[in-house]
C-alpha positions in Angstrom: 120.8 66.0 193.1 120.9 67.1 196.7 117.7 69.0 198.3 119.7 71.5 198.7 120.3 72.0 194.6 116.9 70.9 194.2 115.9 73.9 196.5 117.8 76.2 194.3 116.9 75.1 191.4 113.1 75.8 192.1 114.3 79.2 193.5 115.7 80.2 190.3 113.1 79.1 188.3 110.5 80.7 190.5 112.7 84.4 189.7 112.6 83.5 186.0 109.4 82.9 185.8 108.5 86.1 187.7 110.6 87.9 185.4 108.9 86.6 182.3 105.4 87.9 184.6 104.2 84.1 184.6 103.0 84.1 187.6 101.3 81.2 188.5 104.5 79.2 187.3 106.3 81.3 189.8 104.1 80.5 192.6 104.1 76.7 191.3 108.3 77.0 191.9 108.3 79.5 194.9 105.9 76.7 196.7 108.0 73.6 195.6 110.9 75.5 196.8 109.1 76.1 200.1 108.1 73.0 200.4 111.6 71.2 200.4 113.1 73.9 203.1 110.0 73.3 205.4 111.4 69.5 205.6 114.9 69.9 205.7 116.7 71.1 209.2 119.1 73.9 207.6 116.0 75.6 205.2 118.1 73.7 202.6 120.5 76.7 202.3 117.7 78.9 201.4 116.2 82.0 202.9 112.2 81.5 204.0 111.1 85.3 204.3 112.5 85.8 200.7 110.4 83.0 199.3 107.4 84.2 201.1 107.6 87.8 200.2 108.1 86.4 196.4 104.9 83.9 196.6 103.0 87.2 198.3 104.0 89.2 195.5 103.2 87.0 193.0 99.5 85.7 194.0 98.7 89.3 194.9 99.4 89.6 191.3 97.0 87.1 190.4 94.6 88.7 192.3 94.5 86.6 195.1 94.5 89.2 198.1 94.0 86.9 200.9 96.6 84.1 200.0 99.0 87.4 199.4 97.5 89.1 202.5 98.7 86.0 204.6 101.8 84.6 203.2 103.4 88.5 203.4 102.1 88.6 207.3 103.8 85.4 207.8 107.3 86.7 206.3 107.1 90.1 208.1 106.2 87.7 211.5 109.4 85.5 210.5 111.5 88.2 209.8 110.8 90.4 213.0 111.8 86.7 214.5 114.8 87.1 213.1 115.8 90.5 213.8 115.7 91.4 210.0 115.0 94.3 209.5 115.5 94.6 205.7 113.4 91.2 205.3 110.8 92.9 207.1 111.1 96.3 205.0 111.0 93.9 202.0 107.7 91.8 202.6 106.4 95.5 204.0 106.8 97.2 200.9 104.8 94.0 198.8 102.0 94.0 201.2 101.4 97.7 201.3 100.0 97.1 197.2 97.0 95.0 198.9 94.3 97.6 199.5 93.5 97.2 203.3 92.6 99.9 206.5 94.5 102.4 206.3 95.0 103.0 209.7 96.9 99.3 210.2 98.7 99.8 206.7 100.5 103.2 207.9 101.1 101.3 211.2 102.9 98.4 209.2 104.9 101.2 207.2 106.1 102.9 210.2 106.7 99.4 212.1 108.8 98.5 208.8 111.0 101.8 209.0 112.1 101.8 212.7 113.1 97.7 211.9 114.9 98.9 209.1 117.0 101.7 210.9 120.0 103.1 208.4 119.6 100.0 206.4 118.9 99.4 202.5 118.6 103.1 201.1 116.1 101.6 198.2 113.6 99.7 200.7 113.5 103.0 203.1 112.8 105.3 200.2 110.1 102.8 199.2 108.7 102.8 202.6 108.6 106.7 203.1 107.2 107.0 199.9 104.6 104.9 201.5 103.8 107.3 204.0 103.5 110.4 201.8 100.9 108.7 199.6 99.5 107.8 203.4 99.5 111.4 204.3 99.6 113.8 201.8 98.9 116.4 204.4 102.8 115.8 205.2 105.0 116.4 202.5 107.9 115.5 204.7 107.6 112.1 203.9 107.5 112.2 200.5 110.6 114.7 200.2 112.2 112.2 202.3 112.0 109.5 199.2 112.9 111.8 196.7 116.1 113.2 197.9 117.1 109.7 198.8 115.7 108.4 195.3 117.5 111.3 194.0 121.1 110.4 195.5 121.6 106.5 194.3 119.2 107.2 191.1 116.2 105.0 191.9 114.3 105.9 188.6 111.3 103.9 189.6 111.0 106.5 192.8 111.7 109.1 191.0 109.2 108.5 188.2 107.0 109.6 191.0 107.5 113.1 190.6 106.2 113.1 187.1 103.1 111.8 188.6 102.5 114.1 191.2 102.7 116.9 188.9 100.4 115.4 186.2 97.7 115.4 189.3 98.9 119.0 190.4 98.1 119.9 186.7 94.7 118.2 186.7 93.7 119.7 190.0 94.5 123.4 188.3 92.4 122.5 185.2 94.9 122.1 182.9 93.9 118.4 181.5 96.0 118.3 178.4 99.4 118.7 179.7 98.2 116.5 183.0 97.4 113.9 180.4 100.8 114.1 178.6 102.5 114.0 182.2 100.3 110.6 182.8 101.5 109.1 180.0 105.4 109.9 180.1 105.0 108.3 184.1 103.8 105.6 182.7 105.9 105.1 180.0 108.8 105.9 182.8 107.4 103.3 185.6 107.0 100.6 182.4 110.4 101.1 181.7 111.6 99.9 184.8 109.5 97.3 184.8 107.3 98.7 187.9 103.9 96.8 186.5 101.7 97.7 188.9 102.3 101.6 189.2 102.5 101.9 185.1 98.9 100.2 184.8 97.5 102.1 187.7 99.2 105.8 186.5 96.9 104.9 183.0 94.0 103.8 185.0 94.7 106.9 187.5 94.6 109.0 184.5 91.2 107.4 182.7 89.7 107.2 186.0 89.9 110.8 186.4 89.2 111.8 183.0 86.0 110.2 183.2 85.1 111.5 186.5 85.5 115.4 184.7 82.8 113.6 181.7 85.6 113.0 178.8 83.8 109.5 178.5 85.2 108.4 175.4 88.8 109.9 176.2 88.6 108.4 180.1 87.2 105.1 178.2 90.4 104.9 175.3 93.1 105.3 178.6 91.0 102.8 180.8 91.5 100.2 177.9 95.1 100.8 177.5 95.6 100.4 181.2 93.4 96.8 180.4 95.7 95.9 177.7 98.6 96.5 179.5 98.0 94.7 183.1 96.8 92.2 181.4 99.3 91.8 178.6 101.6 91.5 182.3 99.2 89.3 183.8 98.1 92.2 186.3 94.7 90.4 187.0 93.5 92.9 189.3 95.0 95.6 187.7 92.8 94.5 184.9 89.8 93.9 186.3 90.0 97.9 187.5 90.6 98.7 184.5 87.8 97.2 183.0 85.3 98.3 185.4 85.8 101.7 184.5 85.2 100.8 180.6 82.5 98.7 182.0 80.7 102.1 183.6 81.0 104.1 179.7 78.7 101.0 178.6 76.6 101.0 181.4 75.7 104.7 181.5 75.2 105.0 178.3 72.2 102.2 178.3 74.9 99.6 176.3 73.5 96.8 178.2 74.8 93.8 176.2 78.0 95.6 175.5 78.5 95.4 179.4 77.7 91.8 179.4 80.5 91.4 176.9 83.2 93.1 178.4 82.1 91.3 181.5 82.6 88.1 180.2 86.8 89.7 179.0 87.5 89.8 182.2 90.6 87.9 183.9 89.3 87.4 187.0 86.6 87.8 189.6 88.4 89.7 192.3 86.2 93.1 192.1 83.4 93.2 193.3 82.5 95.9 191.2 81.3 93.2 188.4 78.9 91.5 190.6 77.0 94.6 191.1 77.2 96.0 187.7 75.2 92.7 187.4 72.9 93.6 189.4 72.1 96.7 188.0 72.2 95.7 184.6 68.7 93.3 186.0 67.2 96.2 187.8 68.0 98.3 184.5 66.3 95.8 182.6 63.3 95.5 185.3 64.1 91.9 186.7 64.2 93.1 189.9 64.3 89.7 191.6 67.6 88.7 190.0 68.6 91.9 190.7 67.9 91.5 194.8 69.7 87.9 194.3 73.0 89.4 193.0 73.3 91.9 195.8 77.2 92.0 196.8 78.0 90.9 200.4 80.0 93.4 202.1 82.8 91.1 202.9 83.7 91.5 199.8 85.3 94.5 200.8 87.9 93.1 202.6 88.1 95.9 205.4 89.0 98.8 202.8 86.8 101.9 203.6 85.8 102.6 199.6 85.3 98.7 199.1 82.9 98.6 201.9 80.9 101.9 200.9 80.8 101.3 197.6 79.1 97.9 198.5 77.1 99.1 200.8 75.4 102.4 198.7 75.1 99.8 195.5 73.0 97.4 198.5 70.5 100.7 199.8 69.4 102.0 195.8 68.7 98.5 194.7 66.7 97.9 198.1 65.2 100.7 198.0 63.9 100.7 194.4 62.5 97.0 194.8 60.1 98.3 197.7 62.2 97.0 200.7 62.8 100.3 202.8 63.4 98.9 206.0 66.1 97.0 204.5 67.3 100.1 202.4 67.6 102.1 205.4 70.1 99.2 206.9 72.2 99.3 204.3 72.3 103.4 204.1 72.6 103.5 207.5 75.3 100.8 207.1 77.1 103.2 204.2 76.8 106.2 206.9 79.1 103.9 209.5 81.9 103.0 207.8 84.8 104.5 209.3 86.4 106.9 206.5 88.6 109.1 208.9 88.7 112.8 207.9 87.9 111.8 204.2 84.5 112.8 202.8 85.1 112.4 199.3 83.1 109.2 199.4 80.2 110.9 200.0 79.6 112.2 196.8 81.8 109.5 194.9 79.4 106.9 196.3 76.3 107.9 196.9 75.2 107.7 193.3 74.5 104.3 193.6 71.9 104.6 196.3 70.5 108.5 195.1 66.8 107.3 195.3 67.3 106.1 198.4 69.4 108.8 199.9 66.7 111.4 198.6 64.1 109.6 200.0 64.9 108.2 203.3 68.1 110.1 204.3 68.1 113.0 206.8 69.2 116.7 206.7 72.6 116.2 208.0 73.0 113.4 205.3 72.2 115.5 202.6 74.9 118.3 204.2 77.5 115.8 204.3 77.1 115.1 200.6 76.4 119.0 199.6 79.7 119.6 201.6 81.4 116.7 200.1 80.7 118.5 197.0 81.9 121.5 197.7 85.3 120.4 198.8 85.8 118.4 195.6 85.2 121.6 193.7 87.5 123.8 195.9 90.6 120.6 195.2 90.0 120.5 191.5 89.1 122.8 188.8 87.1 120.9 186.4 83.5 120.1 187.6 82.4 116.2 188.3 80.5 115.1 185.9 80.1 111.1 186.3 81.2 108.7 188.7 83.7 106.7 187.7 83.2 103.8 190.0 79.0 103.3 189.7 78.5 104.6 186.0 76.5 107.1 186.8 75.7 110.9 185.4 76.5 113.1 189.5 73.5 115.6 188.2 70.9 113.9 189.2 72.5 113.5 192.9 74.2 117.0 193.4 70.9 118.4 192.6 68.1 116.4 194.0 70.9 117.0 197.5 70.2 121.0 196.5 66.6 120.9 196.4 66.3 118.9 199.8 68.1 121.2 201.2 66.1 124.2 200.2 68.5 125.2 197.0 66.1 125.3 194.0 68.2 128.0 192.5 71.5 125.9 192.9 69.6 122.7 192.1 68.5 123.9 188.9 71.8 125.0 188.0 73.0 121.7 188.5 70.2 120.0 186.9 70.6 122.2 183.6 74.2 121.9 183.0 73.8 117.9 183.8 71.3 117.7 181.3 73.9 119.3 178.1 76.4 116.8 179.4 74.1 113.6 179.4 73.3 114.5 176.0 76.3 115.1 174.7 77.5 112.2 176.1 74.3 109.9 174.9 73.9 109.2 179.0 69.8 108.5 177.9 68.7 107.5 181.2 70.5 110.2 183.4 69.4 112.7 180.9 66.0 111.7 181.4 66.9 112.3 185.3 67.9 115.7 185.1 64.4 116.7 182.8 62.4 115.7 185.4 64.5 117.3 188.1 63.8 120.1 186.1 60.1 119.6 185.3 59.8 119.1 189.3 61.2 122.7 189.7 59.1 124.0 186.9 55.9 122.8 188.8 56.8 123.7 192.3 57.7 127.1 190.9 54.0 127.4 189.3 52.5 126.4 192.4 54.4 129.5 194.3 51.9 132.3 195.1 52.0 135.0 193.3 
């Protein structure tokens, strides 16, 4: 057999396996395939960039962000070699899935679009599509994809628009029919076979029923969007998923149930298990193991949330083993990331570090988050209840952020109508919070001349 059959032959068994979602065979071919044109003068009659935007996709499948992250840069550099500008719109559109700044992803999506001119309608709808999810300030974009989407029937695209309405929906407060909408996208996005976008719509849809405090109803659609990512050998996908099932145990005290779900999952890749870890040994008073489990921020791989996220989860553990100085790094640290115009992660984070924020943060920290706050409520109808991404009961933040701020009426509001939700939710620890909030107020009130 020549190489050049030999090539091939690894090529189609690389797309086989791919289809079947097996992906480390596919990698396995896509690289033997890659290795034969990287030793023959004519690429062995095959086509580089397409290889490497098929081995990016699949080990960004398997979780593997910086093997993806590097292979796709290296087909998009080929390609703009080349003059290709649908090869470059090709390995564009893979890479764009990798979480990374925003600022150079929009930059690659807009780099992609002017290489790709007038050319393939379907990668230029993906690509503008891109940019409205970039910029939802700017419908433009989006419109763009749909009429396109809409005029050679790209269902995948389209399925889109089932999306956007289920979060219209759940932004108005009307969490049924938003759910129903979640599913049919899903069930639309799995039927063309679009893996990663069916997963995340269910995870989208647990993720935000949790954040409004259906636990058990955010938990049940967190665990389909497990099942099915993994059932597709979505590792990440997976491992997203089963953070946020992770969080129902962990707020609820379910310490060894965590541990168990921990030890389900596919892969290591969020760094969200680490420092449910790590709280689990503060929870549990081992506060040294705790401090030894502590996530470095590198982790984060240059993506705003990832980075926050780590660095909040770093200031409350700090802070409650006794090491302020380091504490106030790491909240300090949390302060600096670069979000753009987004505050949302100033109350979606902060969670994680609320002793610390309440104890060594400033005035204009504490009117970030109350303003954070407020804009979430203006956006969406149903109040926050928990955050989804640490675990946690928001109560105990929102209102020790009122009372440092000189709100005891507001705080107490917060405090009170925390405290029904943490019991009806069996959230002991948070519960337990939001009594002595109250108990605080109780006392300071007392203390008030008469």
């Amino acid at each position: 057999m020549s190489e050049s059959d030999t090539a091939e032959q690894h090529r189609r068994a690389a797309q086989a396996a791919e289809e079947a979602t097996e992906w480390r065979n596919a990698i396995d071919e896509y690289e033997a395939c890659l290795s034969i044109v990287g030793q023959s003068p004519d690429d062995a009659g095959q086509d580089e960039v397409a290889l490497l935007t098929g081995l990016g996709r699949c080990y960004w499948n398997l979780a593997e962000a910086r093997t993806a992250w590097r292979t796709l840069r290296r087909a998009i550099s080929l390609a703009q070699e080349r003059g290709d500008g649908v090869a470059h719109a090709r390995a564009t559109v893979e890479i764009l899935q990798i979480w990374g700044p925003p600022d150079r992803l929009r930059m690659m999506t807009e780099e992609a679009l002017a290489a790709l001119g007038e050319g393939d309608a379907y990668l230029k709808a993906r690509l503008l599509l891109a940019l409205g999810y970039q910029d939802w300030d700017d419908q433009s974009n989006y419109d763009r994809a749909i009429a396109i989407a809409e005029e050679h029937g790209f269902e995948d695209i389209l399925a889109s628009r089932i999306q956007q309405q289920a979060w219209k929906l759940f932004d108005q407060g009307n969490i049924e029919e938003s759910l129903r909408l979640f599913n049919e996208a899903h069930d639309a996005y799995a039927a063309q076979k679009v893996h990663h976008v069916a997963a995340g719509t269910l995870r989208g849809a647990g993720f935000s029923a949790l954040t409004i405090g259906r636990l058990d109803e955010g938990y049940r659609l967190a665990q389909r969007s497990f099942e099915y990512a993994a059932n597709v050998n979505l590792l990440f996908n997976a491992q997203l998923a089963l953070m946020d099932m992770i969080g129902v145990a962990f707020v609820r005290g379910e310490f060894e149930r965590c541990e168990e779900l921990l030890a389900s999952s596919p892969g290591d890749s969020d760094f969200r298990a680490d420092c449910y870890r790590m709280w689990i040994a503060e929870a549990r008073g081992d506060i040294d193991t705790a401090l030894r489990l502590m996530v470095d921020p590198e982790r984060g791989g240059k993506a705003p949330t990832a980075v926050g996220q780590i660095h909040a989860s770093s200031a409350g553990v700090l802070y409650n083993a006794g090491r302020h100085d380091a504490a106030q790094q790491a909240l300090n640290a949390w302060r600096d990331v670069d979000r753009g115009d987004d505050d949302t992660p100033y109350w979606t984070e902060a969670p994680a570090a609320l002793d610390c924020i309440l104890a060594l943060g400033d005035e204009e920290l504490f009117r970030q988050i109350y303003k954070a706050f407020g804009s979430r409520d203006e956006a969406i109808r149903a109040p926050a209840r928990y955050s989804t991404l640490q675990g946690r009961a928001i109560a105990p933040l929102r209102a020790g952020v009122c009372l440092r701020l000189g709100l005891a009426g507001e705080a107490e509001r917060h405090y009170r109508e925390g405290l029904a939700w943490c019991e009806q939710e069996r959230c002991a620890a948070d519960a337990e919070r939001c009594r002595a909030g109250l108990a605080k107020i109780e006392a300071s009130r007392q203390n008030q001349p008469t």
